[in-house]
N, CA and C atoms as an extended XYZ file, in Angstrom:
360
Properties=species:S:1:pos:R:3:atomname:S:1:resname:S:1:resid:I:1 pbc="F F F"
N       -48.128       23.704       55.896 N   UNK     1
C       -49.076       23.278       54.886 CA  UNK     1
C       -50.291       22.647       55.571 C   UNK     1
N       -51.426       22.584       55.000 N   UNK     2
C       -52.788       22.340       55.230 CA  UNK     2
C       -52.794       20.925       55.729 C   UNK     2
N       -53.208       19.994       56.630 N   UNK     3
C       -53.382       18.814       56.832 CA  UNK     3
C       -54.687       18.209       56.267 C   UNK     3
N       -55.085       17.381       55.370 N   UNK     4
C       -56.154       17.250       54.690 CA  UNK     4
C       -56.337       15.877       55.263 C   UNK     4
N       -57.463       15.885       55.893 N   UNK     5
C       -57.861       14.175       56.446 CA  UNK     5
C       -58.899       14.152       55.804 C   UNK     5
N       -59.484       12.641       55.498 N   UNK     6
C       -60.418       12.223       54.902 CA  UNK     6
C       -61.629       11.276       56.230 C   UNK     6
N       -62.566       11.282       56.316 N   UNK     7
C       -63.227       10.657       57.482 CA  UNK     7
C       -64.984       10.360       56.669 C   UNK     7
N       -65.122        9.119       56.822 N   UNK     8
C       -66.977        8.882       56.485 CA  UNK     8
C       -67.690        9.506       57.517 C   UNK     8
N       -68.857       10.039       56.870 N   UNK     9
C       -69.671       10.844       57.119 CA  UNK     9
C       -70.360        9.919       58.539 C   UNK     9
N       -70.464        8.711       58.302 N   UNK    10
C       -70.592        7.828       59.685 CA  UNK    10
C       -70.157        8.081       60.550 C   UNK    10
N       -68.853        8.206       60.736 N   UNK    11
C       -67.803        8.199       61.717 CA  UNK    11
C       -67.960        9.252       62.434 C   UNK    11
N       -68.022        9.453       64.004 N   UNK    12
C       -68.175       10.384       64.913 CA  UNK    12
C       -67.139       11.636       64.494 C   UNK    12
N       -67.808       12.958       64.620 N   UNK    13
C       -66.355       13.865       64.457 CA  UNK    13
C       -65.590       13.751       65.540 C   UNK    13
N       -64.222       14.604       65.488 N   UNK    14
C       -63.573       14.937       66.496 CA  UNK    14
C       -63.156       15.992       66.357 C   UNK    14
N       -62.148       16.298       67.856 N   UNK    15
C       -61.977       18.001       67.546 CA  UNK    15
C       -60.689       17.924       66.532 C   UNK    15
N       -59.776       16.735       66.514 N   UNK    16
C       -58.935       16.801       65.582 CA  UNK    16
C       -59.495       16.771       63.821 C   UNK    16
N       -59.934       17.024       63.795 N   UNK    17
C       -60.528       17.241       62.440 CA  UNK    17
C       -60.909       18.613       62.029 C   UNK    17
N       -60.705       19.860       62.508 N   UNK    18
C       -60.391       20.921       61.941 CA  UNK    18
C       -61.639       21.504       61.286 C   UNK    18
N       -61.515       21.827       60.103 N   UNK    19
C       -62.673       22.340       59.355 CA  UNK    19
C       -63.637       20.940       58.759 C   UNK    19
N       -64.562       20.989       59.012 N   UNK    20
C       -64.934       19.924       58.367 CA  UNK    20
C       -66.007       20.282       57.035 C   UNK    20
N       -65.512       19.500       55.640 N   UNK    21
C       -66.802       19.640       54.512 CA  UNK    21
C       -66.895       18.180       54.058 C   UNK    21
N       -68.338       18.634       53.882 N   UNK    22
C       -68.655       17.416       53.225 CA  UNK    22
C       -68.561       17.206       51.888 C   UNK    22
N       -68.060       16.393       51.052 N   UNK    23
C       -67.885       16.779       50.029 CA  UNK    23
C       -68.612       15.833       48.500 C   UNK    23
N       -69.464       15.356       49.365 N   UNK    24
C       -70.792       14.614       48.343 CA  UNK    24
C       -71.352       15.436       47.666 C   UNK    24
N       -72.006       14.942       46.643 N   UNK    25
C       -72.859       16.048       45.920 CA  UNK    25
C       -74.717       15.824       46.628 C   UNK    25
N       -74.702       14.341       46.930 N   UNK    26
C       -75.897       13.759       48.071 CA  UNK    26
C       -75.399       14.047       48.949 C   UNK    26
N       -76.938       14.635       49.946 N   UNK    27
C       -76.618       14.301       51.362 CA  UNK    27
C       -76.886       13.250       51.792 C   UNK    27
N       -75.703       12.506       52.930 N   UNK    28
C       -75.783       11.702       53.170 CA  UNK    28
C       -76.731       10.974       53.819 C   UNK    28
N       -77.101        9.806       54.012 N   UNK    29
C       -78.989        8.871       54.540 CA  UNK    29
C       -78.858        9.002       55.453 C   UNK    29
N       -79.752        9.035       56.120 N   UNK    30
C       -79.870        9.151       57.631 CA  UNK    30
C       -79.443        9.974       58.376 C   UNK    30
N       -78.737       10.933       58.506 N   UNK    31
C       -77.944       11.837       59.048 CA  UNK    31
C       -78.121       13.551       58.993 C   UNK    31
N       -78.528       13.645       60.244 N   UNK    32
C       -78.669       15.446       60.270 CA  UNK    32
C       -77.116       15.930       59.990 C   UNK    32
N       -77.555       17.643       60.118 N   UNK    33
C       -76.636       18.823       59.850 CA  UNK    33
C       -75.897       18.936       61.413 C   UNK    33
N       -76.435       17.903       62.368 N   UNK    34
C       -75.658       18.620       63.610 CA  UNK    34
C       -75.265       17.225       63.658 C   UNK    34
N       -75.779       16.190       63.660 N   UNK    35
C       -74.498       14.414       63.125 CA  UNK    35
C       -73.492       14.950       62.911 C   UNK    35
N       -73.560       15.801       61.614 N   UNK    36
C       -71.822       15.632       60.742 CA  UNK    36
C       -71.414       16.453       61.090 C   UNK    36
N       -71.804       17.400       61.729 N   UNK    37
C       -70.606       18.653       62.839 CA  UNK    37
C       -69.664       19.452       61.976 C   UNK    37
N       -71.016       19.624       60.612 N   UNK    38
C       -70.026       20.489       59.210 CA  UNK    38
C       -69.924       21.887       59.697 C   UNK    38
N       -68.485       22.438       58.755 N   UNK    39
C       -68.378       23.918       58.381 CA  UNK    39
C       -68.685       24.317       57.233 C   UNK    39
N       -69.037       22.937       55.845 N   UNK    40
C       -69.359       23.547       55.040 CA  UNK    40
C       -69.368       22.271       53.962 C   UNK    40
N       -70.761       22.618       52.772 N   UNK    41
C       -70.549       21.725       52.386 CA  UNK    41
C       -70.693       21.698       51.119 C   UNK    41
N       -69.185       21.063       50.274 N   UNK    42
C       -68.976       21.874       48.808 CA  UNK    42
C       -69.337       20.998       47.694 C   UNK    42
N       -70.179       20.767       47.143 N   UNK    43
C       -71.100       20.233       46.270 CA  UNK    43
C       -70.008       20.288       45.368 C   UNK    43
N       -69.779       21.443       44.830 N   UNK    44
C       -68.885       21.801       43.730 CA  UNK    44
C       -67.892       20.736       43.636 C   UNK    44
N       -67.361       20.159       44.955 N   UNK    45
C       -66.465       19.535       44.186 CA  UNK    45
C       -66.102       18.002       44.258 C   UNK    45
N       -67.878       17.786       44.613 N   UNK    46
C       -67.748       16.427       44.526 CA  UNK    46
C       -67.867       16.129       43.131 C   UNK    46
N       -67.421       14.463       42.544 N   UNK    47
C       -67.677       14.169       40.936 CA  UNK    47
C       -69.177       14.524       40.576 C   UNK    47
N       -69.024       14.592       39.126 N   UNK    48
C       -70.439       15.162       38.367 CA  UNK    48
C       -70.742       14.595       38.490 C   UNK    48
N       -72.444       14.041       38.200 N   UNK    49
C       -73.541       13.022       38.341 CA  UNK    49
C       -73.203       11.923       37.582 C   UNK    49
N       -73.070       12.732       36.342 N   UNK    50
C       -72.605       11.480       34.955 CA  UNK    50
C       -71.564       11.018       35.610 C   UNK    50
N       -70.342       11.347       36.104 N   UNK    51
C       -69.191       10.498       36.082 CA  UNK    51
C       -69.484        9.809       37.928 C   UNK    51
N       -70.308        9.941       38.210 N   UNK    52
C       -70.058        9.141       39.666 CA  UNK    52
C       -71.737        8.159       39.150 C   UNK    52
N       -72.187        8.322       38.334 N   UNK    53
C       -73.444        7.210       38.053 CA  UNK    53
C       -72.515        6.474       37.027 C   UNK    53
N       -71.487        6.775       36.341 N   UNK    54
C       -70.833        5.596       35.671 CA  UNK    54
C       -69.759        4.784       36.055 C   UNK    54
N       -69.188        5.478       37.025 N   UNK    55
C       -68.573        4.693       37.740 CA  UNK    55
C       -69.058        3.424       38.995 C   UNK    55
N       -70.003        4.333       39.910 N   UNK    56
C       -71.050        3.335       40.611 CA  UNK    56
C       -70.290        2.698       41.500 C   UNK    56
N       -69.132        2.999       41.824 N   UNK    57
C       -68.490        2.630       42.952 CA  UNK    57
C       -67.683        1.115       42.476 C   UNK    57
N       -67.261        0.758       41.082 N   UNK    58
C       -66.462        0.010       40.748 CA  UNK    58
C       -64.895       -0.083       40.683 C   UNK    58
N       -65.057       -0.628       42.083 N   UNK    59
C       -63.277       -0.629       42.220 CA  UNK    59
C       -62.380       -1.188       41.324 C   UNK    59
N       -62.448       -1.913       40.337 N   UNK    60
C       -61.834       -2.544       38.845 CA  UNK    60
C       -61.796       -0.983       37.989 C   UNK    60
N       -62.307       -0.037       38.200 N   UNK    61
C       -62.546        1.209       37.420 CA  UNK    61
C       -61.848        2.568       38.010 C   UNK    61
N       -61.214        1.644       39.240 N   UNK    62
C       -61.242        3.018       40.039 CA  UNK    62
C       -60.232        4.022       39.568 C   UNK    62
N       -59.206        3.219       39.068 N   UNK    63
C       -57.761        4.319       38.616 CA  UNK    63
C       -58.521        5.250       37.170 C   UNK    63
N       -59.251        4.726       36.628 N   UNK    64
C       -60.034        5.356       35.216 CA  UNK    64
C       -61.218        6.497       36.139 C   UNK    64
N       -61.633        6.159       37.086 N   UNK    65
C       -62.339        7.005       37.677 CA  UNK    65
C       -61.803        8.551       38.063 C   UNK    65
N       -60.379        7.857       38.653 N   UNK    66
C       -59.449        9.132       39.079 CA  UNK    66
C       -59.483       10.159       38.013 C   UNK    66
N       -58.703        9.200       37.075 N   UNK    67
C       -58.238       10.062       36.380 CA  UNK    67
C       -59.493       11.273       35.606 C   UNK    67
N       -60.705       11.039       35.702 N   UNK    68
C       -61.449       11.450       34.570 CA  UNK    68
C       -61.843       12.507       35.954 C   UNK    68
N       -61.746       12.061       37.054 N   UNK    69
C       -62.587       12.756       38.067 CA  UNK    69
C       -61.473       14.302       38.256 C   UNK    69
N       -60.163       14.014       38.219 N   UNK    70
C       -59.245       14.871       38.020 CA  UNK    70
C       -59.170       16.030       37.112 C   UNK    70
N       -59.390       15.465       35.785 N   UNK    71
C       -59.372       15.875       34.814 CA  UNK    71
C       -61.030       17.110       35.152 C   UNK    71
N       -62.268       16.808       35.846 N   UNK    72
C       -62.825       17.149       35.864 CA  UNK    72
C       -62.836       18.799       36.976 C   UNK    72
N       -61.882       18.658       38.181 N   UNK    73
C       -61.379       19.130       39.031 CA  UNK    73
C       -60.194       20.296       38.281 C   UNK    73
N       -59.781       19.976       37.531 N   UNK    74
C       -58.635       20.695       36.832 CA  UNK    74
C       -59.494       22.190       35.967 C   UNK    74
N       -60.841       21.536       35.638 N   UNK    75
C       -61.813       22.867       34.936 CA  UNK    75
C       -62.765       23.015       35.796 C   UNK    75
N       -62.589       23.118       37.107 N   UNK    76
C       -64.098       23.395       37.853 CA  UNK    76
C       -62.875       25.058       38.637 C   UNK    76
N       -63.759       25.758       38.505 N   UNK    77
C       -63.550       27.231       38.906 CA  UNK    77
C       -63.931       27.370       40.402 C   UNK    77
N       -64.247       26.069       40.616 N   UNK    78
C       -64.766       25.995       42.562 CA  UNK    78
C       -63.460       25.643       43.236 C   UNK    78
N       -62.618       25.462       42.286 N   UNK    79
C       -61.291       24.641       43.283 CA  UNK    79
C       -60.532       25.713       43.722 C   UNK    79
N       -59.999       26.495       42.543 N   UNK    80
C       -59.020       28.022       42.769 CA  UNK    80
C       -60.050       28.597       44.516 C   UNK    80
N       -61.211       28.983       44.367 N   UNK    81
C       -61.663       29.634       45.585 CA  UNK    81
C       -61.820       28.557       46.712 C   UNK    81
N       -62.112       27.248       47.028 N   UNK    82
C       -61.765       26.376       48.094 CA  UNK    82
C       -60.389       26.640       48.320 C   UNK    82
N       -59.299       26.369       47.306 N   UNK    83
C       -57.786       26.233       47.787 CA  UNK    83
C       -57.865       27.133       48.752 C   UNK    83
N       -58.562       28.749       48.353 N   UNK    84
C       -57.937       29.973       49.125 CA  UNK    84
C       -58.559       29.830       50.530 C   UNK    84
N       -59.729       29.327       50.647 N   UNK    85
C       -60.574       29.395       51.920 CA  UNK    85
C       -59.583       28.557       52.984 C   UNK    85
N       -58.649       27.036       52.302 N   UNK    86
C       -58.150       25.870       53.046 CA  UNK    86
C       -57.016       26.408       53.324 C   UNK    86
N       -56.100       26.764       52.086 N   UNK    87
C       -55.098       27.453       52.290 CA  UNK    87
C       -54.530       27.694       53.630 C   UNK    87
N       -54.765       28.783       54.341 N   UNK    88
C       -54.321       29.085       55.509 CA  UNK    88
C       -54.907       28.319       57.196 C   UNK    88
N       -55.718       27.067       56.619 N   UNK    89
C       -55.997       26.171       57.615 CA  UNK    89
C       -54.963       25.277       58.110 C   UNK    89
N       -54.639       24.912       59.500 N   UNK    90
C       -53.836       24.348       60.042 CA  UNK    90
C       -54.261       22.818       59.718 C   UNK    90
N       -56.110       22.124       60.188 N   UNK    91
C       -56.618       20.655       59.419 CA  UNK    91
C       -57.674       21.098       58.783 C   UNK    91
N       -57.875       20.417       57.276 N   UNK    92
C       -59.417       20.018       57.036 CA  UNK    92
C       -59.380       18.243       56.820 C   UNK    92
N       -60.900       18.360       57.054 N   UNK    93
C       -61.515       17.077       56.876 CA  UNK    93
C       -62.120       16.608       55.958 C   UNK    93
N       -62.339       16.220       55.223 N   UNK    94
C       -63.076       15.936       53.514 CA  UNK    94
C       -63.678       14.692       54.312 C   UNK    94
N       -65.281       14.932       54.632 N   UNK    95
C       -66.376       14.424       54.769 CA  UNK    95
C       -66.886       13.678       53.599 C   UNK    95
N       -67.105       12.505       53.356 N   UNK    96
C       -67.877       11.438       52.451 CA  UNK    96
C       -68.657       10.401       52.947 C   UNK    96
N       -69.868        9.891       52.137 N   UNK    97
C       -70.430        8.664       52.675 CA  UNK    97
C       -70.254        7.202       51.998 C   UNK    97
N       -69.724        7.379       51.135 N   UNK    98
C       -69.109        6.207       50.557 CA  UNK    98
C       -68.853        5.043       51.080 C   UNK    98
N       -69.443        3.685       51.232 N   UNK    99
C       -69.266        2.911       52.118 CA  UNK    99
C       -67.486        2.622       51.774 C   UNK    99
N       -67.017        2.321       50.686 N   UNK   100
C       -65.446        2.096       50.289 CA  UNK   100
C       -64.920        2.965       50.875 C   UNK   100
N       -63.866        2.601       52.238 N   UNK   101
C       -62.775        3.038       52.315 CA  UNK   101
C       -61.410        3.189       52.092 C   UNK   101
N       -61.805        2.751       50.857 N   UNK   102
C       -60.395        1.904       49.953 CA  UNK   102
C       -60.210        2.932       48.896 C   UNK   102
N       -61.294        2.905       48.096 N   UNK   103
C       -61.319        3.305       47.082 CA  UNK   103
C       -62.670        4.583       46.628 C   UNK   103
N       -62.646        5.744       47.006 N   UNK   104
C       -63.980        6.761       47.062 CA  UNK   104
C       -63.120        7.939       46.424 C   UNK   104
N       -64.074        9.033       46.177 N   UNK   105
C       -63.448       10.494       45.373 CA  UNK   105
C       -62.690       11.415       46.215 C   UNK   105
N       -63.453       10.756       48.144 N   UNK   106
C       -62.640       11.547       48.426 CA  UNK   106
C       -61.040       11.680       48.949 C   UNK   106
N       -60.587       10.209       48.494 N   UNK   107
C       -59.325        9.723       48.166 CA  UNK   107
C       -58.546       10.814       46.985 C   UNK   107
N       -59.334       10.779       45.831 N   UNK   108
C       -58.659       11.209       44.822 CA  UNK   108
C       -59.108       12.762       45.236 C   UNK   108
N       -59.792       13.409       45.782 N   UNK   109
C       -60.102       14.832       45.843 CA  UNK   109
C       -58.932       15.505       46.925 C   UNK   109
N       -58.312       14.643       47.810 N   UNK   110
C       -57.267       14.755       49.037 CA  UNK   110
C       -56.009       14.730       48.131 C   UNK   110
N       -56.032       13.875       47.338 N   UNK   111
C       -54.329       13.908       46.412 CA  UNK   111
C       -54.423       14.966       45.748 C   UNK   111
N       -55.032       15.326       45.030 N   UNK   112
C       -55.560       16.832       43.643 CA  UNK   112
C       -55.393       17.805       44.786 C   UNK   112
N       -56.099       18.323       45.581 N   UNK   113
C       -55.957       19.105       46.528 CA  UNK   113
C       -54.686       19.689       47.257 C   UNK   113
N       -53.754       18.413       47.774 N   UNK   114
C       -52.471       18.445       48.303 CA  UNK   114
C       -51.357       18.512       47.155 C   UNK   114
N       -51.724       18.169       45.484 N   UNK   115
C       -50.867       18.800       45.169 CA  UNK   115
C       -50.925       20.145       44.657 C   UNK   115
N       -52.375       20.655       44.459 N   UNK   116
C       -52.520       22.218       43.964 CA  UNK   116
C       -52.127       22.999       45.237 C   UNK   116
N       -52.230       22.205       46.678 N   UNK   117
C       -51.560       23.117       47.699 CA  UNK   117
C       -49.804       23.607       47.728 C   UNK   117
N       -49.379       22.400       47.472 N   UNK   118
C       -47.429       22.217       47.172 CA  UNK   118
C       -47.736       23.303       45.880 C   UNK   118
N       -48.335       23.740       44.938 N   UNK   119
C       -47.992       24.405       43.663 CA  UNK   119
C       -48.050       26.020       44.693 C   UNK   119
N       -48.491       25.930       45.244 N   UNK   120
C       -48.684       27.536       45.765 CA  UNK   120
C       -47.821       28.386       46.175 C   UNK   120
């Protein structure tokens, strides 16, 4: 099965990090296309505008965030064709700039992901 790591867009790559996407719907400040040492970078499935401008990075919100951000992931037609691309990858990396490393989408986009991978 796919190894799905999560790493800020800050953070130096490495070679253990596999495929790397970024998975903001912004690109991240300050930072070129050869910084983040991407393979690809899927807009699609970062949260919608509305639901990541209402959330705003409120960790008191965050489990309500999941869930709606999930729910949003469950009808996006970008996920079925990512699964297939990750699918047969040994690591990916889910690239974010989120200063929270506690609490960001691409927390909840790594759980949704790893379990539509186990459904396969």
């Amino acid at each position: 099965m796919t190894e799905i790591l999560i790493k800020r867009a800050y953070t130096e790559p490495s070679d253990h990090d596999g495929y790397r996407i970024l998975v903001d719907r912004l690109w991240p400040r300050g930072l070129t296309k050869a910084a983040l040492g991407l393979d690809q970078w899927a807009k699609s499935l970062a949260p919608s505008s509305e639901l990541r401008k209402a959330w705003n990075h409120d960790t008191d919100q965050f489990e309500q965030f999941a869930a709606q951000y999930k729910d949003e992931l469950n009808q996006n037609a970008a996920v079925d064709e990512f699964l297939e691309l990750v699918d047969p990858m040994p690591t990916i990396t889910l690239v974010y700039a989120a200063r929270n490393e506690q609490a960001n989408h691409a927390m909840v986009l790594r759980e949704y992901l790893l379990e539509q991978l186990k459904l396969r």
